[in-house]
C-alpha distance (Angstrom), angle and dihedral (degrees) to the residues before:
residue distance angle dihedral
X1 . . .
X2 3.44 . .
X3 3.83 111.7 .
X4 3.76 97.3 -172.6
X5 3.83 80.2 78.7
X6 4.18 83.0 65.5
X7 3.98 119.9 127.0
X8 3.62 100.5 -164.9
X9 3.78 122.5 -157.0
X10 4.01 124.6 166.0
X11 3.75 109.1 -110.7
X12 4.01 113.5 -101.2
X13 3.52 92.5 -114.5
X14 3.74 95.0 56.4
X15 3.55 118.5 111.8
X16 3.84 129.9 -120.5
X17 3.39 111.8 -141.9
X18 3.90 90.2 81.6
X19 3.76 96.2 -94.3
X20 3.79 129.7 126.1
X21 4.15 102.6 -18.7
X22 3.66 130.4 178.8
X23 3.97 120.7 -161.4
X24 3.84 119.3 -164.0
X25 3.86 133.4 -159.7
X26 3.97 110.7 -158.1
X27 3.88 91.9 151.8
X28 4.07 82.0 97.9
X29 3.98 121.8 101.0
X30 4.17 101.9 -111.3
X31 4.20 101.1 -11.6
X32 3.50 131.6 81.5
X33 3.96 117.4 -147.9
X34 4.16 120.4 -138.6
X35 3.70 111.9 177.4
X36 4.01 122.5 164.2
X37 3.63 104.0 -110.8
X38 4.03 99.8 -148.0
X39 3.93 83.0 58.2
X40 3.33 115.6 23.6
X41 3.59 110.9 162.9
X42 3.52 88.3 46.7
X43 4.06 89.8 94.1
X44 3.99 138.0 -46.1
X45 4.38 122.9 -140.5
X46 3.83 112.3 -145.5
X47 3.52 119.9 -157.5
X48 3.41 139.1 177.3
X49 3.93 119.1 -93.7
X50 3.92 98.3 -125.7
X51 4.66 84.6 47.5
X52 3.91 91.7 49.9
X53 3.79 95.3 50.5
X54 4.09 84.7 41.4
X55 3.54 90.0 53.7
X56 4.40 98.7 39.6
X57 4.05 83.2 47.0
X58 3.97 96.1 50.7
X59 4.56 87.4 43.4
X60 3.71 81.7 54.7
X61 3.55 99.2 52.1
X62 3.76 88.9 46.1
X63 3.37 94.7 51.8
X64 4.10 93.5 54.6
């Protein structure tokens, strides 16, 4: 995978006062990118397209 590919954006439930952010790279054929945007070369998770949009659709649900 070649992660230079990457189009970062923070996630939309991120805050903005510079606490606990998320970015995520979906640009990428099949994977879905989450990095930690205060550190980011510290390490990236991959996952598959179909078990990100599993995983954002169950946090929504919780959330309601």
């Amino acid at each position: 995978m070649e992660l230079t590919d990457a189009r970062w954006r923070t996630a939309t439930r991120s805050s903005n006062n510079g606490g606990d952010c998320v970015e995520v790279a979906d640009n990428l054929p099949g994977r879905v990118l989450v990095r930690d945007s205060k550190d980011p070369d510290r390490g990236t998770l991959a996952f598959t397209s179909a078990a990100w949009h599993a995983f954002v659709e169950q946090a929504r649900r919780l959330q309601s």
